[in-house]
VEXDREN-2710 file (C-alpha; in Angstrom, 1 decimal):
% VEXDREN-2710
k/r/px/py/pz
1/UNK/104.6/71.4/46.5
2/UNK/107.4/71.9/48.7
3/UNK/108.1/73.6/52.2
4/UNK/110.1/76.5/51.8
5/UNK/111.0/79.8/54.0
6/UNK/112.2/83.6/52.8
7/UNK/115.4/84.3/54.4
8/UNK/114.9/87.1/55.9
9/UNK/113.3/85.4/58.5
10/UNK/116.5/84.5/59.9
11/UNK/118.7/87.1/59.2
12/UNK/120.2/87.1/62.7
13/UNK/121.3/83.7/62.1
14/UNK/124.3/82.4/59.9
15/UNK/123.7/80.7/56.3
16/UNK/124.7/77.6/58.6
17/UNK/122.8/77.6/61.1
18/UNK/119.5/78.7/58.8
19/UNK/120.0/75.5/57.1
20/UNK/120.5/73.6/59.8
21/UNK/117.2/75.4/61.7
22/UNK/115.3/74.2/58.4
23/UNK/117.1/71.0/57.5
24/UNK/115.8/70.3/61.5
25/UNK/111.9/70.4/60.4
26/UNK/111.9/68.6/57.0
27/UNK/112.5/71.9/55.0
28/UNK/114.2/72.3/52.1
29/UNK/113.6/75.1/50.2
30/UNK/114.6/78.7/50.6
31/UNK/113.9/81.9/49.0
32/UNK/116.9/84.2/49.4
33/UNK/117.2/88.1/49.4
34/UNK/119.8/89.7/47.7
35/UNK/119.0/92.9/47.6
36/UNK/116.4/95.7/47.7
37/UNK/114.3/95.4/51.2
38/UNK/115.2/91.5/51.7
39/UNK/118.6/92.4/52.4
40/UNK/121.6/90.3/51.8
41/UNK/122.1/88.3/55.0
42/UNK/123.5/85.6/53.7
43/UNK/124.0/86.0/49.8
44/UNK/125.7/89.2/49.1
45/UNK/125.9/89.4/45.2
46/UNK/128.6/92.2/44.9
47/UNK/130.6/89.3/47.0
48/UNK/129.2/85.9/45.5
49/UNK/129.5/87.4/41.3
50/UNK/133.1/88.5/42.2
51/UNK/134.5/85.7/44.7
52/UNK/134.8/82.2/43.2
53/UNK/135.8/81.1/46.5
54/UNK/132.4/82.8/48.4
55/UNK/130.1/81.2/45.9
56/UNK/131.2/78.0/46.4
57/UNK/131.0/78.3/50.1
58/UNK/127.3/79.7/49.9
59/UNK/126.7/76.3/47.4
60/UNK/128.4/74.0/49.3
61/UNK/126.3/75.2/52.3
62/UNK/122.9/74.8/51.0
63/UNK/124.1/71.8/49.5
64/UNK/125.0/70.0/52.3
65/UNK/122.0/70.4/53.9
66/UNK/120.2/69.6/51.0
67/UNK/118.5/73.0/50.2
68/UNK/117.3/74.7/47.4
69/UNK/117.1/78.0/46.1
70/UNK/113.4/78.5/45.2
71/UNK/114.0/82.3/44.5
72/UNK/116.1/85.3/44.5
73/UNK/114.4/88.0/45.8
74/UNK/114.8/92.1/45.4
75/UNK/111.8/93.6/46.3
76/UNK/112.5/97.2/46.0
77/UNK/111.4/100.5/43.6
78/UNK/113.1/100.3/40.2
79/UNK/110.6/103.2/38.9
80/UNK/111.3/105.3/41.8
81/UNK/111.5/109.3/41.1
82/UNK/115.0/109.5/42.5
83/UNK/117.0/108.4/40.0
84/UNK/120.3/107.2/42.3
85/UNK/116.9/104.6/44.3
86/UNK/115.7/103.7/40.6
87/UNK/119.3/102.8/39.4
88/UNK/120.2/100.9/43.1
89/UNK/116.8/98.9/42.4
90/UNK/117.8/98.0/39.0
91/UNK/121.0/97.2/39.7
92/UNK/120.0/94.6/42.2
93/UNK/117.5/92.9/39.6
94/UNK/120.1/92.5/37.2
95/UNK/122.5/91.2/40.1
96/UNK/119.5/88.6/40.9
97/UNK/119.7/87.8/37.4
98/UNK/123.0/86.4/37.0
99/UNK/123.0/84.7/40.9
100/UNK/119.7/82.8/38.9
101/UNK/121.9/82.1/36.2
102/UNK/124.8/81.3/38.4
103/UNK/123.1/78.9/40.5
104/UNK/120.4/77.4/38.0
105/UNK/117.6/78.9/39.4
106/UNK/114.8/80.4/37.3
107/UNK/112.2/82.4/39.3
108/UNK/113.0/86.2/40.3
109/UNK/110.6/87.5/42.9
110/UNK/110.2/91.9/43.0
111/UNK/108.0/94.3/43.1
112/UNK/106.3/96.6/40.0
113/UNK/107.5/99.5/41.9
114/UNK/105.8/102.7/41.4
115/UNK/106.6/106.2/39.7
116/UNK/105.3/109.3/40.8
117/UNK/103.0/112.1/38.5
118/UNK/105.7/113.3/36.6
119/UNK/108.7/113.4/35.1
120/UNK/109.6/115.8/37.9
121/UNK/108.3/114.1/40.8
122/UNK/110.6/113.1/43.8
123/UNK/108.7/110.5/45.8
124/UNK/106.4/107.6/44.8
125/UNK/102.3/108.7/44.2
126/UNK/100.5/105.0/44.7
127/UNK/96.6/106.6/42.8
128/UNK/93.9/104.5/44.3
129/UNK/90.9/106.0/42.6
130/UNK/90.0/107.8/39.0
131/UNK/88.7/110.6/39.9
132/UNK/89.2/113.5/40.0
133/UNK/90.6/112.9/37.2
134/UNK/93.9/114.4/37.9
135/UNK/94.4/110.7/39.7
136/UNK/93.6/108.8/36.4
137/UNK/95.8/111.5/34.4
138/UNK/98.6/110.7/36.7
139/UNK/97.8/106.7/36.3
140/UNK/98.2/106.6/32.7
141/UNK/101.6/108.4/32.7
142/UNK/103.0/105.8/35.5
143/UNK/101.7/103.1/33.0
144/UNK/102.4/103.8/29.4
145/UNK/105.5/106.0/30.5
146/UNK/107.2/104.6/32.8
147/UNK/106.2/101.2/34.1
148/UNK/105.5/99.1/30.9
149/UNK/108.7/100.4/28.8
150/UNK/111.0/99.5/31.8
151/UNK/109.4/95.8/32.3
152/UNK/109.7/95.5/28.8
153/UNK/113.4/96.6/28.6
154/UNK/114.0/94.6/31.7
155/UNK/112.3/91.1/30.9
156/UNK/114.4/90.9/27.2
157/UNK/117.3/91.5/29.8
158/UNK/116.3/88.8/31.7
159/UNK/116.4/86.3/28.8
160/UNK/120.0/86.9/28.2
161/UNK/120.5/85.5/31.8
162/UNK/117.8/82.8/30.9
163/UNK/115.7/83.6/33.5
164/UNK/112.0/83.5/32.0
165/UNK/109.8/83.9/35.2
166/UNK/109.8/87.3/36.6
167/UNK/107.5/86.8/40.0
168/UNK/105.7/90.2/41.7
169/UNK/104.2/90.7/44.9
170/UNK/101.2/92.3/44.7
171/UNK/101.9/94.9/47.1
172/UNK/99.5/98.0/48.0
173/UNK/102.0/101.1/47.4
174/UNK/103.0/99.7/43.9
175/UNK/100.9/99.7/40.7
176/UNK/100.9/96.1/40.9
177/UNK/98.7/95.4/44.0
178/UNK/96.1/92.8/42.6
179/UNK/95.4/90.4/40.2
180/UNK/94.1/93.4/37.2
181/UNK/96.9/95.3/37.7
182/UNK/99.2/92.4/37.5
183/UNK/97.1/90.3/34.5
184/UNK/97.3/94.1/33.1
185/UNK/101.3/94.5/33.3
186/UNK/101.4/90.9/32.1
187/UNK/99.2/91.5/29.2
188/UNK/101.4/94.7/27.8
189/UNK/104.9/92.9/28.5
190/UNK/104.9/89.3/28.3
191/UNK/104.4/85.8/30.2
192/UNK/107.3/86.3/31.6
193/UNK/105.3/88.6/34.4
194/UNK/103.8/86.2/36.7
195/UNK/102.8/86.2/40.7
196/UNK/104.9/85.8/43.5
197/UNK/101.4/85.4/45.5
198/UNK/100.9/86.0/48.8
199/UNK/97.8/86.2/50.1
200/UNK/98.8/88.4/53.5
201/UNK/98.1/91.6/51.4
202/UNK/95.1/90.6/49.4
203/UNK/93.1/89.7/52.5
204/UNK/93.2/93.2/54.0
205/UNK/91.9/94.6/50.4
206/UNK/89.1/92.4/50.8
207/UNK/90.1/89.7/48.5
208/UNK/89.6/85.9/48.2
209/UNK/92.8/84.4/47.4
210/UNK/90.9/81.3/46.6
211/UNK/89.3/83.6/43.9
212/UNK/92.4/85.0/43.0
213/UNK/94.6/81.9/42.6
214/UNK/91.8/81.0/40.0
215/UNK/91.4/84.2/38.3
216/UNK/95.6/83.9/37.7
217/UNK/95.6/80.2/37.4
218/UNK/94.1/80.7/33.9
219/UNK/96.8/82.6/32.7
220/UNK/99.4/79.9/34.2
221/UNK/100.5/83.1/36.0
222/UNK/101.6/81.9/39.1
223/UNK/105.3/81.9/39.5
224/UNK/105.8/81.4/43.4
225/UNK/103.9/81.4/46.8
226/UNK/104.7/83.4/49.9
227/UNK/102.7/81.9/53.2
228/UNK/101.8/84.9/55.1
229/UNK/98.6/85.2/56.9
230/UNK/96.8/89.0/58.1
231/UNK/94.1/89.2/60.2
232/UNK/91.5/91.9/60.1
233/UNK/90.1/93.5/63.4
234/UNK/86.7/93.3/62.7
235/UNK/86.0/96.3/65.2
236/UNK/88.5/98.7/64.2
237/UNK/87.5/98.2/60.4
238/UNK/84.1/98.7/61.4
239/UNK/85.2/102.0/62.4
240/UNK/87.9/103.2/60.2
241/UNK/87.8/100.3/57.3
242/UNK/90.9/98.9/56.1
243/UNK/93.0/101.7/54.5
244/UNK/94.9/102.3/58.0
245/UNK/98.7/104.2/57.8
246/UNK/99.3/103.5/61.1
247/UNK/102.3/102.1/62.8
248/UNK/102.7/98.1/62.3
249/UNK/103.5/98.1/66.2
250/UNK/100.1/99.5/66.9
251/UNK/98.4/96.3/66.6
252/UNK/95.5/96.8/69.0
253/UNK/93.8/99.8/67.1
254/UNK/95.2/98.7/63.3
255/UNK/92.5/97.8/61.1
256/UNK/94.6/94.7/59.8
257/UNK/97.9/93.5/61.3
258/UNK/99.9/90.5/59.4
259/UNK/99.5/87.2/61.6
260/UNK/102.2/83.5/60.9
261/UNK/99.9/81.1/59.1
262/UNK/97.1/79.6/60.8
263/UNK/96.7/82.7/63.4
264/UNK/95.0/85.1/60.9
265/UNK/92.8/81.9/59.6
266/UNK/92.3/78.3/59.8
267/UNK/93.8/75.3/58.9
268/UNK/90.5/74.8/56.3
269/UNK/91.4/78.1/55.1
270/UNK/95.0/77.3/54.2
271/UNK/93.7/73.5/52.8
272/UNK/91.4/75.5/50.6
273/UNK/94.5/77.9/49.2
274/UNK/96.6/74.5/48.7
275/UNK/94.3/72.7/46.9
276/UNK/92.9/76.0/44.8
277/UNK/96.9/75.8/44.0
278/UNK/97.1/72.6/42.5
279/UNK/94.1/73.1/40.6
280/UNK/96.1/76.0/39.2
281/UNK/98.7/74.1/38.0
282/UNK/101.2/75.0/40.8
283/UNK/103.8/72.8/42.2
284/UNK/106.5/75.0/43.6
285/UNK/107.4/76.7/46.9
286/UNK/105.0/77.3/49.5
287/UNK/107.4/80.3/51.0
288/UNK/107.4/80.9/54.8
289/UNK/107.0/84.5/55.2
290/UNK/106.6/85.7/59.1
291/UNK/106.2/89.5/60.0
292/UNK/104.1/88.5/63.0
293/UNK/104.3/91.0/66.4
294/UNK/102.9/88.8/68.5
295/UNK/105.2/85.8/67.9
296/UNK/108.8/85.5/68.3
297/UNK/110.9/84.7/65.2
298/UNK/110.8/80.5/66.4
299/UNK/107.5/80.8/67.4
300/UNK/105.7/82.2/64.7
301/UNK/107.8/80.1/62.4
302/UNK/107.3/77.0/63.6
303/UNK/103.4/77.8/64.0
304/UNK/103.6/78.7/60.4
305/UNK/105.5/75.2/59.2
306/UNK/103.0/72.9/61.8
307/UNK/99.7/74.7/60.1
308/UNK/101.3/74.1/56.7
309/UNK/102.5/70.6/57.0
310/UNK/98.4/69.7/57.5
311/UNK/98.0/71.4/54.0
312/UNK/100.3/70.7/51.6
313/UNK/99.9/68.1/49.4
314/UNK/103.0/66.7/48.3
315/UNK/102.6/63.5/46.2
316/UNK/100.9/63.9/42.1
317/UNK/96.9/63.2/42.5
318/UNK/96.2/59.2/41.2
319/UNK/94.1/58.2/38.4
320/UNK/90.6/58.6/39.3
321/UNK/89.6/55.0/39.0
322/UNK/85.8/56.2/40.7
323/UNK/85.4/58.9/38.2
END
């Protein structure tokens, strides 16, 4: 496993100085945005596909400091209702297609996105429950007429760029939010649907990611790994549970706020994800993603890369000669 950070992160800083900030602390991995809600800090594709000249400067960089591109990432709503949102979102997976191709890379990270309850819908309807059974009604539609046709068209397009690993989030808001949903997409599509996992939106649904990363681990569908920690107020859930719609800035009466590694849980906790990892099989990017309002961008970051540099382990597991 290596070290890695999402971009994002740093998207006050220049591509230079980002890679000098990670080449500082032993890192040298990075997943980059390019689109959707990551943005395009620092890899604009309508600038990188179309400029020789720019593309060899954004190589170059990462080059030099010995960086590489675990992901390109477009998290975004290519099933949305409004049809200009839907087109903008697919447009940017198909950009992060040929920047993969383009630079060799061969993970895409994204969301499932999420339809509404009809063809005549205008905003997104995330159904959390089958009844009544309007919601399950609604659920079916989203599923067999919308989101497995376009993740079917949109993975054969992703061959033709040679890009066989398309990575999702499960993200609450989107119809793939946990390990069924996603085994379930990958089950009516292909193995080319696999997990960007991060375990910061799991927790708050009440979920082990230790179970989790075995539950997908049998599947080999495990594409990527973002580090993001949440921890759950154990007084305001005992209140209101976790389902909160409150600001993110309201952290003292949230239900759950999202925390840098190693402030939501332990350093045991994190060992447990790591090793539950390589007994999955995975030996990728561990993907420093901090949204943490307590902690500064530097702070939280390097919190995040101290807690994670106790966990990792980063040489192949020897021949059991005691076994």
């Amino acid at each position: 496993m290596k070290l890695g950070v999402f971009n994002p992160l740093f998207q006050k800083y220049t591509l230079e100085e980002t890679c000098q900030i990670l080449a500082s602390r032993d890192i040298h991995m990075m997943e980059v945005g390019c689109g959707g809600t990551p943005g395009k800090y620092h890899c604009d594709p309508d600038v990188l596909l179309n400029d020789e000249a720019k593309f060899n400067e954004f190589k170059s960089t990462l080059e030099k400091y010995d960086i590489q591109v675990s992901a390109f990432s477009v998290q975004d709503n290519p099933v949305h209702p409004n049809k200009e949102h839907a087109a903008a979102s697919d447009k940017a997976i198909t950009d992060a297609f040929k920047m993969a191709q383009k630079m060799g890379v061969d993970v895409i990270c994204v969301f499932s996105g999420c339809p509404g309850e009809g063809p005549d819908a205008k905003k997104p309807n995330w159904v959390t429950c089958p009844w009544p059974d309007d919601y399950t009604e609604i659920l079916e539609w989203q599923w067999n007429e919308v989101l497995i046709p376009y993740w079917k068209k949109k993975v054969e397009e992703g061959k033709q760029y040679g890009i066989h690993k398309i990575a999702f989030e499960m993200h609450p808001g989107f119809c793939v939010y946990n390990p069924y949903t996603l085994l379930k997409l990958r089950k009516a599509v292909g193995p080319e649907i696999g997990a960007n996992f991060d375990p910061s939106h799991l927790i708050w649904q009440g979920i082990d990611p230790v179970a989790a990363i075995r539950e997908l681990g049998k599947e080999h569908a495990i594409f990527h790994f973002h580090a993001k920690d949440t921890r759950v107020d154990q007084y305001n859930t005992a209140v209101n549970g976790v389902l909160d719609t409150r600001s993110y800035t309201n952290i003292l009466e949230r239900g759950w706020v999202f925390r840098s590694v190693g402030c939501g849980h332990d350093v045991r906790y994190w060992k447990d994800i790591m090793a539950e990892l390589r007994l999955a099989g995975y030996d990728y990017a561990i993907s420093i993603e901090h949204e943490d309002g307590l902690m500064s961008t530097m702070e939280g970051f390097d919190q995040a890369v101290a807690t994670l540099k106790q966990c990792l382990m980063t040489e192949p597991a020897p021949e059991m000669f005691w076994a």
